[in-house]
Every structure is written in C-alpha cells, then in structure tokens.
C-alpha positions as CSV (number, residue, x, y, z in Angstrom):
1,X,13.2,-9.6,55.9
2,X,11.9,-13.1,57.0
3,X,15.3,-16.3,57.1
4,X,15.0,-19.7,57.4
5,X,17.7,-22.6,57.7
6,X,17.7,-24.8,54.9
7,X,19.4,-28.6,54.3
8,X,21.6,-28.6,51.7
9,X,24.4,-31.1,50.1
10,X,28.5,-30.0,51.3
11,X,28.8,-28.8,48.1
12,X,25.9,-26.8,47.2
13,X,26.2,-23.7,45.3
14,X,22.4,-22.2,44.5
15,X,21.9,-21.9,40.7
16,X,22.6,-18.1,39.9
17,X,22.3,-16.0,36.7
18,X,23.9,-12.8,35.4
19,X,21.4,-10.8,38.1
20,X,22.8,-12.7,41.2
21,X,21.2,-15.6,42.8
22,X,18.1,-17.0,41.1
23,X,15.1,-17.2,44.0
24,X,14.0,-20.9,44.4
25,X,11.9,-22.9,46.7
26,X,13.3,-25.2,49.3
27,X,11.7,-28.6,47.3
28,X,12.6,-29.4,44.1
29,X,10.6,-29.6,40.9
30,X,9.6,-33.3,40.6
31,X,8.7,-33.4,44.5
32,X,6.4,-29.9,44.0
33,X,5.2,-31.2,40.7
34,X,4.1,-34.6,42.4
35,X,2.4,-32.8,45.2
36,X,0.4,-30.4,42.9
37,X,-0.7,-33.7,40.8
38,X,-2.0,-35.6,44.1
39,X,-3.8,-32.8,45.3
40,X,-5.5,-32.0,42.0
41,X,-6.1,-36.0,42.3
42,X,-7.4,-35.8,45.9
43,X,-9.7,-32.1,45.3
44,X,-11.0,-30.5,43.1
45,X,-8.3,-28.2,42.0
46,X,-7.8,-25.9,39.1
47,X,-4.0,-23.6,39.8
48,X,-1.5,-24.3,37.4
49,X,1.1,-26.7,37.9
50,X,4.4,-25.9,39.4
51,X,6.9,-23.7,37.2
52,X,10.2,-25.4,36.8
53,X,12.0,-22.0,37.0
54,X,11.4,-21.5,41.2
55,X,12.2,-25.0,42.3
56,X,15.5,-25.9,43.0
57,X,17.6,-29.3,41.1
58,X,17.2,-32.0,43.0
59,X,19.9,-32.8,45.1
60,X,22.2,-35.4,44.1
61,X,23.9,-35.8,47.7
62,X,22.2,-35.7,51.2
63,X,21.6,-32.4,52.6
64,X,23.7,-32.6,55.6
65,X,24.7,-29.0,56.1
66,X,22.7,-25.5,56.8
67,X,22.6,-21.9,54.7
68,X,20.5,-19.3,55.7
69,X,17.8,-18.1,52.8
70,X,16.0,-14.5,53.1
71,X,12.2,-15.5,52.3
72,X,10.6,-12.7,50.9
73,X,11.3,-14.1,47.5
74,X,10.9,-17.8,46.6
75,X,14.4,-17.9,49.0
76,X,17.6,-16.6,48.0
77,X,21.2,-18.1,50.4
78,X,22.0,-14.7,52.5
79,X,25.4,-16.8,53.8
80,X,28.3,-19.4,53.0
81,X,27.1,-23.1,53.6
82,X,28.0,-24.6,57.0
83,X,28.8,-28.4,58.0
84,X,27.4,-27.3,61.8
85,X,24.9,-25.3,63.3
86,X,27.7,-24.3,65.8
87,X,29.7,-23.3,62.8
88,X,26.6,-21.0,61.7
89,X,26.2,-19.8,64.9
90,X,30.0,-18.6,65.4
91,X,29.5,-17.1,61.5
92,X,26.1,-15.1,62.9
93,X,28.2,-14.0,65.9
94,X,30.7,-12.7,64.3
95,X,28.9,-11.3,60.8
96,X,25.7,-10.1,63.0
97,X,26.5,-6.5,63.0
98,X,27.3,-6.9,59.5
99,X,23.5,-8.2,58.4
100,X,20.8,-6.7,58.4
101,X,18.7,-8.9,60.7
102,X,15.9,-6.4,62.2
C-alpha cells in the first residue's frame, strides 16, 4: 500500500460517510477544476472535467500540520493529525508494529 504526508489545517477531520472515510485528492475542487480548464486552454484536450466528489473542501485555515494518507485510492488519512513531524515520527514508532507498512 503506497503513503504520503499530506498538509492539513489543526483541525482537519477528512469528510467521511456511512462506509468510513470518503477517498479524496490532496487539491481541492476549484484548484483541480482550474487546472483542467487551463490545460484544455493551453492543448488540445478532451477528458472530462474534474468530479467534485474526489477532491477535498478547500481549506479554510493553513495546513500547518501532517496525516498520513494510503494512496491506492484517491487517498484515505491512515493516522491522527500531527502539529510535528517529530510528533508523527514518535506515533510511527510506537504504532509501527501495529500498521501494516510492508
């Protein structure tokens, strides 16, 4: 299973439904929405626009802390949210027997 770190505000809790977490992108719908428009200014470009449902809300706050997302999906948070990367680093330390990181 592939991780990243991802930016995200002190309080962020990723959008979930009654399945669990909802899988998003790390942009959020406007930003990927303005992206596809430029390049289908800038090329000749026929994909669809960006679907709402797998970008993230825009984040009201800066993103000044870390969570780790699994990437196999669109990126789901596979941890709590962390005001350090020393603090994720003591959490990996002492949860890494407990995740399945091979």
């Amino acid at each position: 299973m592939g991780r990243e770190i991802r930016r995200v505000p002190k309080d962020w809790q990723h959008p979930q439904d009654s399945k669990g977490y909802i899988p998003m992108y790390d942009q959020d719908y406007e930003a990927a929405l303005a992206e596809w428009q430029q390049e289908k200014a800038e090329e000749d470009w026929h994909g669809d626009p960006p679907d709402p449902a797998y970008y993230r809300p825009a984040f009201t706050d800066d993103p000044m802390h870390y969570q780790i997302y699994e990437t196999v999906t669109e990126g789901t948070p596979t941890s709590p949210v962390f005001a350090s990367l020393d603090e994720m680093v003591a959490w990996l330390i002492a949860e890494g027997r407990n995740l399945n990181l091979e």
